[in-house]
Each structure stands twice: as C-alpha cells, then as structure tokens.
C-alpha positions in Angstrom: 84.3 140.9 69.8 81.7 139.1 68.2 83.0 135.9 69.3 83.3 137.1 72.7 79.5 137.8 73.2 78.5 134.9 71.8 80.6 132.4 74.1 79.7 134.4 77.3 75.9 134.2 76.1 76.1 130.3 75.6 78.1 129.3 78.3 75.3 131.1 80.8 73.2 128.5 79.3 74.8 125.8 79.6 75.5 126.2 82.9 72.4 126.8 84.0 71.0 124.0 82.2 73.5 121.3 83.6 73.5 122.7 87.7 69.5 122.8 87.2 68.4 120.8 90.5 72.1 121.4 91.8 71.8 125.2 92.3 68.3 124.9 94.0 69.5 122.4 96.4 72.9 123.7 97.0 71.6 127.7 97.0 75.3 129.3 97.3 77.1 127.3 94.3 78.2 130.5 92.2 77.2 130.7 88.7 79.6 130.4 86.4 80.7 132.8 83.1 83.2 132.0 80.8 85.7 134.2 78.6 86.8 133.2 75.6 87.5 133.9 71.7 86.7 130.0 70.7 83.2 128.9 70.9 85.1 125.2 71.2 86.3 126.0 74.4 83.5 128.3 76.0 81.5 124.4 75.9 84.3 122.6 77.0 85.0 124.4 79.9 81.6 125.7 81.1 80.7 122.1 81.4 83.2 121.3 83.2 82.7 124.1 85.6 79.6 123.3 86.1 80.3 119.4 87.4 83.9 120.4 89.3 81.2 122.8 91.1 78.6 120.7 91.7 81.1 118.2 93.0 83.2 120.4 95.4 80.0 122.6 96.4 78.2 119.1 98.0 81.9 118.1 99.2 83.5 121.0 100.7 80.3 123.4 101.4 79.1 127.0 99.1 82.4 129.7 98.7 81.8 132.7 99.5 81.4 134.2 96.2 78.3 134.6 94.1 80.0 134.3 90.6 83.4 132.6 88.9 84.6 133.9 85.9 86.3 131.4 83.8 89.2 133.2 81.4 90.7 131.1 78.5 94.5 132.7 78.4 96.0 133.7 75.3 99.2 131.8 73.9 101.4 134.1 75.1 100.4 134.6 78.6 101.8 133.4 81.5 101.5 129.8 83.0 97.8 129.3 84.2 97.2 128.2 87.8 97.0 131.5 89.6 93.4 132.1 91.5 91.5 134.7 93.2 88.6 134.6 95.1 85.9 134.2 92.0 88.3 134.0 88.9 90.3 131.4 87.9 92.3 131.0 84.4 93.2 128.2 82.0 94.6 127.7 78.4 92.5 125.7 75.9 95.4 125.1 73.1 94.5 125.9 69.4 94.5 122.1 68.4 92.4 120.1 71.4 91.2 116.6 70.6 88.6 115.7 72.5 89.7 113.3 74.7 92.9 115.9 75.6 91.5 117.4 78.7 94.7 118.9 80.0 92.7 122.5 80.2 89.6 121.0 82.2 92.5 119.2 84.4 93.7 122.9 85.1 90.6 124.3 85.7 89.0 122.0 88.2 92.4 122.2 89.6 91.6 126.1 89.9 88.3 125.7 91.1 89.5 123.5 93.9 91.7 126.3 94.9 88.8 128.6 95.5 87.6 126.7 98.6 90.5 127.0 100.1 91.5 130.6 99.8 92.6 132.2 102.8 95.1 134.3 104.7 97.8 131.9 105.8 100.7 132.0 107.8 104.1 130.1 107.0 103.2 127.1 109.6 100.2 126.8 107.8 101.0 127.4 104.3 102.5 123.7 103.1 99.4 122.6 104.3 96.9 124.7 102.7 98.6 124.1 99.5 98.6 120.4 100.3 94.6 120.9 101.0 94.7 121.9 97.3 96.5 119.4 96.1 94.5 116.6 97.3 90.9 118.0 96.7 91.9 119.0 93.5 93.3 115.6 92.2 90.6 114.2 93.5 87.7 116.1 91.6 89.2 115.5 88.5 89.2 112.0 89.1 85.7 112.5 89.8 84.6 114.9 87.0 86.6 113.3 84.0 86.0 109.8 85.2 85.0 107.6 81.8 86.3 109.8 79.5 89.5 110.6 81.1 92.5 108.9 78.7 96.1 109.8 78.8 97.3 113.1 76.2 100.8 112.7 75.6 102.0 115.8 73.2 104.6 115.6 70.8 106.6 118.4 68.3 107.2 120.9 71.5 104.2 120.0 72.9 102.1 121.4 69.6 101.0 118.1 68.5 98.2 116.0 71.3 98.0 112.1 70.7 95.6 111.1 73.1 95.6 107.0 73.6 92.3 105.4 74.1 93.6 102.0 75.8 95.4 104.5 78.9 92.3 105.5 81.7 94.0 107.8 83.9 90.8 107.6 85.9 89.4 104.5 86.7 86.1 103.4 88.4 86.5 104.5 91.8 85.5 101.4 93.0 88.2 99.4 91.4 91.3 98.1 93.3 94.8 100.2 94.2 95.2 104.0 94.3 94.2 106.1 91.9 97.1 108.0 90.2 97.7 110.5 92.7 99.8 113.2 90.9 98.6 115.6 87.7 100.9 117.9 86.1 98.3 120.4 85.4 97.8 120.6 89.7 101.4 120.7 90.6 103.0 122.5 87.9 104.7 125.0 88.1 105.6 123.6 91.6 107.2 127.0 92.7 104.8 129.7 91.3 104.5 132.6 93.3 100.7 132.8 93.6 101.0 128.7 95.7 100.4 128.8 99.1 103.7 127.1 99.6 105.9 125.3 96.9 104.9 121.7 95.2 107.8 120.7 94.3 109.5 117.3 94.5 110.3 116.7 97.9 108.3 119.8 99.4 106.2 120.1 102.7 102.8 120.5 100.7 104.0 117.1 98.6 104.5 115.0 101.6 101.4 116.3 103.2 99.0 115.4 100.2 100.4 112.2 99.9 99.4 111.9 103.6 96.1 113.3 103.2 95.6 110.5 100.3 97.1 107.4 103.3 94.5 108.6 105.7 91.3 108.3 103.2 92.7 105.0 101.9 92.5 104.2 106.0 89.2 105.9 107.0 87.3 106.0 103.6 86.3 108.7 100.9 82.6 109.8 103.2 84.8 110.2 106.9 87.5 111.7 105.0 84.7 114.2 102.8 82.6 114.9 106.0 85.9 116.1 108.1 87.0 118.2 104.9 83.5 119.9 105.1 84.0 120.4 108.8 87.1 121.9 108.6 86.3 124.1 105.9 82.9 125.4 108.3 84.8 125.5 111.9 88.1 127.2 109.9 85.6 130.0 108.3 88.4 131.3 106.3 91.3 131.2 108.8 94.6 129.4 108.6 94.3 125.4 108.5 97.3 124.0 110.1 97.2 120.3 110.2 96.9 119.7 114.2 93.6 121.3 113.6 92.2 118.8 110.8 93.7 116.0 113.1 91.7 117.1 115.9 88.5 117.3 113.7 88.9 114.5 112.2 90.1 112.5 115.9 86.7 114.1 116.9 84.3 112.7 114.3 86.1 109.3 114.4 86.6 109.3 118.0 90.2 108.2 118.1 93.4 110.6 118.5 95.3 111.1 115.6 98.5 112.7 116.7 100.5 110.5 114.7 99.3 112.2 111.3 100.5 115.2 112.1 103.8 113.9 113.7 104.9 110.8 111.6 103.3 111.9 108.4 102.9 116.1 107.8 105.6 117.1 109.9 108.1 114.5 109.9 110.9 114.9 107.0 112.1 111.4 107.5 111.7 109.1 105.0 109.3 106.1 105.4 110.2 102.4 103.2 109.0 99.3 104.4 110.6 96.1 102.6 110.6 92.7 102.7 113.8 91.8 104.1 114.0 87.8 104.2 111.8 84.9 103.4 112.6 81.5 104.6 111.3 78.0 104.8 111.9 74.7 106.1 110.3 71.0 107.0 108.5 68.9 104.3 105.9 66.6 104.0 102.6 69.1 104.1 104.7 70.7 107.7 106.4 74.1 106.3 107.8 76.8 108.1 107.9 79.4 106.4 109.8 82.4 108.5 109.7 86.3 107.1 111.2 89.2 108.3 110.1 92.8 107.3 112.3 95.8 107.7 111.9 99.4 108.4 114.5 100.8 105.9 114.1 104.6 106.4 114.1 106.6 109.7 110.4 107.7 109.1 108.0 105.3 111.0 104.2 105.0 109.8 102.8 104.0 113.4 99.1 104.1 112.4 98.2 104.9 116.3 98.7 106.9 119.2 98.7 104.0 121.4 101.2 103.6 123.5 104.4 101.2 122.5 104.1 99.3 125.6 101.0 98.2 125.1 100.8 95.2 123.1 101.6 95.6 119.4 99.8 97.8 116.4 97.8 96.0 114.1 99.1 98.8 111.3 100.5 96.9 107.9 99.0 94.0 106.4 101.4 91.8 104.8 99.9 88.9 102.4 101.4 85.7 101.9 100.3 83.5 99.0 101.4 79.6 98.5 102.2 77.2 95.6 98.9 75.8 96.5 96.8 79.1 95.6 96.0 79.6 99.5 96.8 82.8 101.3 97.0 84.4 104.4 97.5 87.5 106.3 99.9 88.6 109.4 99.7 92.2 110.2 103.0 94.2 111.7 103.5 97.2 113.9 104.7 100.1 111.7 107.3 101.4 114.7 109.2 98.4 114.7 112.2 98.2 113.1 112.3 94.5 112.5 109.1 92.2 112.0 109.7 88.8 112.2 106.5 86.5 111.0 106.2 82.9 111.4 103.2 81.0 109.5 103.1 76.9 109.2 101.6 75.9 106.1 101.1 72.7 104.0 102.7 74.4 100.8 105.7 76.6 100.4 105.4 80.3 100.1 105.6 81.5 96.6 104.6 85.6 96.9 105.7 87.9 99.8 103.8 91.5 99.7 103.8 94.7 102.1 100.7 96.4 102.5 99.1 94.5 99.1 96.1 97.0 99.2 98.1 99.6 98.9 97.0 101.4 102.1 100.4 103.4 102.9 101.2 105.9 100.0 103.5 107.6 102.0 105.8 104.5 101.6 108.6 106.0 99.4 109.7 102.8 97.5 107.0 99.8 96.8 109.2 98.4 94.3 110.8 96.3 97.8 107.4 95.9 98.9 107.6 92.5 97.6 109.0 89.0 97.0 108.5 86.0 94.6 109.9 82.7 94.8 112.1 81.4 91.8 109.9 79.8 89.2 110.7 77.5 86.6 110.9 79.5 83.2 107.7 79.9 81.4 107.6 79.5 77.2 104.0 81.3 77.1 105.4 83.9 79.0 109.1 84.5 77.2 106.8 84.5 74.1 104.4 87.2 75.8 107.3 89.3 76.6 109.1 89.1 72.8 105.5 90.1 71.8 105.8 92.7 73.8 109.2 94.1 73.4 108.8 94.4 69.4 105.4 96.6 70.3 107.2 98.5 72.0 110.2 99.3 69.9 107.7 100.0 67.5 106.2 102.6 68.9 109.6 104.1 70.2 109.9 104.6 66.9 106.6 106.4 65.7 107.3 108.6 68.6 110.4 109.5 67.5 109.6 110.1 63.7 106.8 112.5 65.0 109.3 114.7 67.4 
C-alpha cells in the first residue's frame, strides 16, 4: 500500500534525525520503524519513539534488541498493550486532536515494557509488572511534559475534547506527586500478556505505588541509578523485590528490609490521620496538644532500626498558626498513637500529615488533615457560587454532547 511505504520511509527519517547525537552516544538504542496506513500517525508516534527511547535508553541501559517496530492497530483489533521483545502496538484513532496523546501515552507505556521483558516466576511476577508500571508512568511524564493536557472523549468515546487549562504533567520540579496512575498503562488491568494483574487492589498496584514512596524519599538520580543496576546485575532474570532492596540498601548504604516487608509484601492497609487537636492557656502561652493515629493495620516504618532504640524520624507533620508561623514535629510510622505537644504564642489553625506528600502508599489523605473553624468568608461564598454555576454549566455541555 502506497501509504504504507511512504510512512515507513518517513518515519526512518525522522527518527534518525531526532536520536542524532543520542544514538552515537548511547550505541545500543534500537532504531525505530513504524507501521501504519496514516501518514498523521507514522509522525506522531515516531517522534515519540524516538524521545521515550532516548529517555529510558540513558535511564534503564540499551535492550537487547537492534530494532522496534512500531504497529498502529486497526479499529477492530484487540486492546493494545501486548509486547514482545522488539515490537510493540498502539491505536492512533481516526479523529486525534493534537493535544489527545492517549496513543503516545500507550506506546511509551509499551516501550517501557521492553526493558523489562523477562522470564518470571509467580513470586516475582507482581513485581515485574509493577517495574512497568512505575517506569512507564514516569517516561510519559517525562516525554509529554509541556504539551501533555487532559483528553476527555465523549459520544462512546468517538468524540476527544482535550482542555488546555488541565496539565496532567507538570514541571517536575514543582511541588506534590505527579499523577501517578494512566489508563493507557494500567488498562486492561487483567490482560493475559501482563506479568501479573493491575487491577485495583492488586500486588503489582501496591508495589508501584511503593516504588513511587521510595523516589519521593531518596530522589529521582538514586532511585534511576538503582533501576539501571538492577536491570545490569538482573541480566534478564526474574526481579523479585528483596533483590532491588538489596541494590538499592547497597548504593545508599542503609538496609531497606522494610520496603519489601511493610510496603510490596504486606496486604495490610496503611492510613495515617489526624486524630485530635487541642489547645489551652492564653496570653501569647498556648499549648497546643495533637494526637496522630495509625488507622489501618499496615505500618509505614521508614527504617529497619530497631523499635527499642529511640524513635523514627519517619512522617513529618506541619503545624501552621493564626499568626502565619509554622513548625514541624516528626512521628514514628510504627506507632500506633502519636502524641505531639508544641507551645506557641498563637493558636493552631492547620494540622497536616506528611504535607509534602512523601508517603503515597497512605490509602486515605483526605484525614491527613485538620483546620480550625473560621469565621465565614463573603469573598470566598462568592468564589464558590462563581464556581458552582461554572460548573453546572458545563455539566450541561457535557451532557448535550453524549
């Protein structure tokens, strides 16, 4: 098809053209050929082969294949996701704005999978899946970042309105987490070509979650630098997650049982809250006395040390006071009750647990925090009316167009 020869022909071009210096200094990053019937797409996703590769190449090491072939799936076929070692398969709809990138989402998502191909075992399979997961979510952060906005789709999912004012990748630099879960990586969660199921609740779940808690802790170049060990001292065998920990405890020099053991294998469910805030004395002498509870039987201990030592410096917790001041206490994630005390000049107005949001494997943030009772606010009922006839408007644009 003449369509056919032409894409293929162009996409070798542009791939070669963007890797340029990145092939010569990263010798094994495959080259990259694209099938498909719509010359739209043979750009689109070459491109975008071309960075995820760069990207995951000078993360994760070469692959051991000389070539990916990129296939754009028909309509009909099935659900794209499944990968072998060098081809991976998307679906670039008929009607694509530009800013929908749902089929580069899938394919770096793909890609990602390549580096961790291997022969696994069922101990090690959640984990390898999770390995996916994380790595994946994290290129396309990387790759789309600037020109990554939210797609929602409308009339059975024909119809792509993407909206302009919604980043779903922010400058990495900014504060908080970046959204951590892509329906293009995780769907469908119980495909038979997964390592192990990603669905709700799953092993591989929890453990990516976990593998996202211990960058926010040690930082995107430790955690990249053990990811790239792992993948070299593995050399295509099983990964099970005792053997990242101990990579990982190596580089850093600290143990780091308690990943494995509180955070991959445990099922228990971990929820830190703010349980009571009190205060008493006047006259610039205020006690202000706060109590945070362990909810769930899952613990998030942060360290191997022993209990008996004196306690773990693990969760931050931020107070803030009706005179704009603040201060941090820091708890021991084993304990089931934290009792803070903290003399002040001001009452306490804001409460918040881990206010950095450092633990992502705590299961509800919405307790996470506590306000005092303010005095109502006419800017702010007004800012909220404002807000709620915006939104009722647009409940109802949406559902004219489905």
């Amino acid at each position: 098809m003449p369509h056919r020869h032409f894409a293929r022909a162009l996409a070798r071009l542009l791939v070669t053209a963007l890797l340029g210096g990145a092939v010569a200094a990263q010798t094994a990053a495959p080259a990259v050929t694209v099938e498909s019937t719509s010359p739209a797409a043979v750009l689109r996703l070459a491109e975008t082969a071309a960075r995820a590769l760069t990207e995951l190449v000078e993360w994760l090491g070469p692959l051991p294949v000389q070539s990916i072939t990129v296939v754009d799936l028909p309509w009909a076929a099935s659900t794209p996701g499944k990968a072998s070692p060098g081809t991976v398969a998307t679906r670039f709809r008929w009607i694509t704005p530009v800013r929908d990138l749902s089929a580069e989402r899938s394919l770096i998502a793909e890609l990602a999978r390549q580096f961790w191909i291997a022969p696994v075992t069922d101990a090690t399979a959640p984990f390898h899946e999770a390995l996916v997961i994380y790595t994946a979510t994290r290129a396309i952060h990387r790759v789309l970042e600037g020109r990554h906005f939210a797609a929602p789709r409308y009339v059975g999912g024909f119809v792509s309105m993407p909206v302009r004012s919604l980043m779903l990748s922010h400058n990495p630099a900014g504060r908080g987490a970046p959204l951590g879960e892509f329906d293009e990586v995780l769907h469908p969660g119980d495909a038979a070509w997964r390592f192990a199921s990603a669905a709700d609740g799953s092993p591989a779940r929890r453990a990516s979650v976990a593998l996202r808690t211990l960058e926010r802790m040690i930082g995107w170049p430790a955690m990249q630098q053990a990811l790239a060990a792992v993948r070299e001292r593995a050399a295509g065998s099983p990964i099970s997650p005792e053997f990242f920990a101990a990579v990982v405890a190596e580089q850093r020099g600290v143990p780091l049982q308690w990943f494995v053991r509180d955070l991959v294998r445990s099922r228990d469910r971990i929820d830190y809250a703010v349980g009571t805030v009190t205060s008493s004395g006047s006259n610039g002498a205020i006690r202000t006395a706060i109590g945070i509870e362990r909810l769930g039987a899952g613990v998030f201990s942060g360290t191997d040390r022993p209990r008996d030592d004196e306690p773990a410096r693990t969760i931050p917790v931020m107070v803030r006071f009706a005179d704009g001041s603040e201060t941090r206490a820091f708890i021991d994630g084993r304990d089931q009750r934290s009792d803070i005390l903290i003399e002040s000049g001001s009452p306490a107005a804001t409460v918040a647990v881990d206010p950095d949001e450092m633990v992502l494997v705590d299961a509800n943030r919405m307790n996470n925090g506590w306000v005092a009772d303010a005095p109502s606010d006419p800017v702010g009922r007004r800012l909220i009316a404002s807000w709620m006839v915006w939104l009722q408007h647009v409940i109802l644009t949406c559902t004219a167009l489905a």
